[in-house]
C-alpha positions in Angstrom: 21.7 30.6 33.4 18.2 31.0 32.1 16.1 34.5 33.7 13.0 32.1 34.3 15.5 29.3 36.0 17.5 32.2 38.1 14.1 33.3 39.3 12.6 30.2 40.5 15.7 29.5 42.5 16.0 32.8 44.2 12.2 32.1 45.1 12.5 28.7 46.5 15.1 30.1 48.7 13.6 33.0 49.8 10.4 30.6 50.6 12.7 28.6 53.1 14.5 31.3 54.8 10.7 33.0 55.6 10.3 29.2 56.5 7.7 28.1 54.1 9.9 24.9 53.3 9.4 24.4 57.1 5.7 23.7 56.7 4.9 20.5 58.6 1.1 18.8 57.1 -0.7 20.4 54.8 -4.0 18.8 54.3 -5.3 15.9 56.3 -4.8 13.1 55.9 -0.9 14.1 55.8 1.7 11.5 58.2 3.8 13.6 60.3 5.7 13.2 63.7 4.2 14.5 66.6 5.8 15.2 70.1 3.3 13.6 72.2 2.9 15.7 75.6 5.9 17.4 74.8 7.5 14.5 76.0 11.0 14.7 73.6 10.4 12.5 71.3 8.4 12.1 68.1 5.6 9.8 67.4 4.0 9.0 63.8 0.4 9.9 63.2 -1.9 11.2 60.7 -3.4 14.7 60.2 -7.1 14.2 60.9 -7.9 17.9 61.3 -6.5 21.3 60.3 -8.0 24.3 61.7 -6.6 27.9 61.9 -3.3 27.2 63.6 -3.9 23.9 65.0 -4.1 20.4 64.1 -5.1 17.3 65.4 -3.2 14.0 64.8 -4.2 10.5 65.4 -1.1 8.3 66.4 -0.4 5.6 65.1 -1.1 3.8 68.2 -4.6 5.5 69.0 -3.7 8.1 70.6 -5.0 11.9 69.7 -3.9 15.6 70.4 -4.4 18.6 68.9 -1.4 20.7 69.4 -0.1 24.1 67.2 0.5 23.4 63.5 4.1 24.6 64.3 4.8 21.6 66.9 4.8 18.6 64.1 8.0 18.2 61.8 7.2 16.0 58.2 7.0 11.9 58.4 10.7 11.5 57.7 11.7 8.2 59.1 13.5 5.5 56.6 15.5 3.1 56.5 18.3 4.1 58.5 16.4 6.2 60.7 17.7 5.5 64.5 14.4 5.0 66.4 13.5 3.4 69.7 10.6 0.7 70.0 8.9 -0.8 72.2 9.9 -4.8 72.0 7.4 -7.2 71.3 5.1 -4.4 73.4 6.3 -5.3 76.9 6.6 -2.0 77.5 10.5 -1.2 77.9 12.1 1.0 74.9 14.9 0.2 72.7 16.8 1.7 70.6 18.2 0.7 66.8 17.8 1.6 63.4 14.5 1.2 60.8 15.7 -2.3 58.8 12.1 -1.5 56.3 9.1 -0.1 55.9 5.7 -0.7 54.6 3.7 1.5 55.7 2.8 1.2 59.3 4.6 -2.1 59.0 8.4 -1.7 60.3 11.7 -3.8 61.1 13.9 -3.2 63.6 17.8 -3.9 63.9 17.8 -3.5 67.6 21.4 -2.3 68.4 21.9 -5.2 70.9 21.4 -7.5 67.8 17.8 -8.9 67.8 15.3 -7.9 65.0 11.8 -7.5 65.2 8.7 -6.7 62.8 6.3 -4.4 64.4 4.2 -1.1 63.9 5.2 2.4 63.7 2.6 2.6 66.7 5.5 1.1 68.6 8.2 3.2 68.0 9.9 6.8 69.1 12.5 9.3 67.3 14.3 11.6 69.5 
């Protein structure tokens, strides 16, 4: 294996075990998942302000907090990704799996069979 190749490796993984890989938003701007109130579950939002440790998001439904850098986790959802929304906003939550995305535009195979376009606004990961 090439010296320069062998090196870059044994960096990479020694940035991820001091948990550098772990880095959630960099710059803002940046979507991430935040846990709203500490409630357990993860909300999308965007980074709309980094300072020293803490960083605000702005949900995509509206909603703002500014919590620790440490308590937001990378914008990972796809399709696949079990979520929960809330149907056709009358307020109850559902669960399913992400059927597309475009942008803050998603659909949802609800696991009791109906589909639905909404927002991201609208929807929960555990």
């Amino acid at each position: 294996m090439d010296l320069l190749k062998f090196g870059s490796i044994v960096i990479a993984a020694v940035l991820i075990a001091l948990g550098a890989g772990s880095a959630s938003a960099q710059t803002k701007g940046d979507w991430v998942l935040g846990n709203y109130k500490g409630a357990g579950y993860w909300f999308p939002g965007v980074v709309e302000k980094l300072a020293g440790d803490k960083i605000t998001i702005r949900y995509d439904d509206g909603d703002r907090e500014t919590v620790a850098i440490n308590a937001v986790r990378p914008y990972d959802w796809m399709i696949g990704t079990k979520v929960e929304c809330n149907y056709k906003g009358a307020g109850s939550w559902y669960s399913g799996k992400i059927a597309s995305l475009a942008g803050e535009k998603i659909g949802i195979a609800y696991d009791d069979g109906d589909k639905e376009t909404t927002k991201t606004g609208r929807c929960r990961s555990k």
